[in-house]
N, C-alpha and C positions, 0 to 999 in steps of 0.2 A: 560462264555467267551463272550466279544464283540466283536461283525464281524462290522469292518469297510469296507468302500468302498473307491477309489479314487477317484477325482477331480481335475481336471485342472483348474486353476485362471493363468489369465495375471496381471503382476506388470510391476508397473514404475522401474528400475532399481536402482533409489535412495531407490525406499522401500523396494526392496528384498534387497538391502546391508544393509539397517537400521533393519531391520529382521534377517539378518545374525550376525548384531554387539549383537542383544537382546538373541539371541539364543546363542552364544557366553559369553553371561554376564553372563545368567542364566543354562546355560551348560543344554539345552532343545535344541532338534533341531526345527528347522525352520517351518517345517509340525507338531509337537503338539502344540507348540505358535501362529499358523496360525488357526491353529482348534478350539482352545481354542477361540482365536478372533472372530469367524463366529457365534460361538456359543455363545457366551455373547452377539455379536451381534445382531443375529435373536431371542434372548429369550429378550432381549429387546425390539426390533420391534414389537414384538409378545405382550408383556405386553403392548404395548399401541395400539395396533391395539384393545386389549380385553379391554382397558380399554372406549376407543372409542365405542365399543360395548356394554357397560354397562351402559355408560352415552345414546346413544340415545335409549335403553332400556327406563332409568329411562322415556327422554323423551314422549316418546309411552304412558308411564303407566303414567304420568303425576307427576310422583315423581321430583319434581321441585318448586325452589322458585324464586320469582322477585330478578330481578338483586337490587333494592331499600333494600328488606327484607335481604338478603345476608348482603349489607353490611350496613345498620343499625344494624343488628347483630357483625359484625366484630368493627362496632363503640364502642358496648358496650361494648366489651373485651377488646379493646383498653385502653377505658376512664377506665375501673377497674383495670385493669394492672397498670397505672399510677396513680391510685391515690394509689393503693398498694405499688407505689415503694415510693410516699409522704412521 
């Protein structure tokens, strides 16, 4: 079984009523659709805070290439791509 906790959030009054009309659509109340939100949210924030942390990793380790090498790389696929679509 999962033990939730509560929280209190301040809303604009247009947004608790546009939460209300969504909760209303989807016949979900208001506090699962609001949970649901916080949590897509910070697991997003969270994938790029780690993803920030992986890149100045590589940094560190010196796993990195010149911004030139990048994309003279990306020119190559370009120019293959098109002449494959030729």
């Amino acid at each position: 079984m999962t033990t939730n906790t509560t929280m209190t959030i301040r809303l604009d009054p247009q947004l608790k009523a546009k939460l209300g009309r969504l909760a209303d659509g989807t016949r979900r109340s208001r506090s699962f659709l609001a949970a649901e939100a916080v949590e897509t949210y910070v697991d997003r924030e969270l994938a790029i805070i780690e993803g920030i942390e992986r890149g100045l990793a590589d940094v560190e380790a010196g796993r990195t290439v010149s911004h030139e090498h990048a994309m003279a790389s990306l020119r190559q696929v370009i120019d293959a791509a098109a002449d494959n679509a030729a």
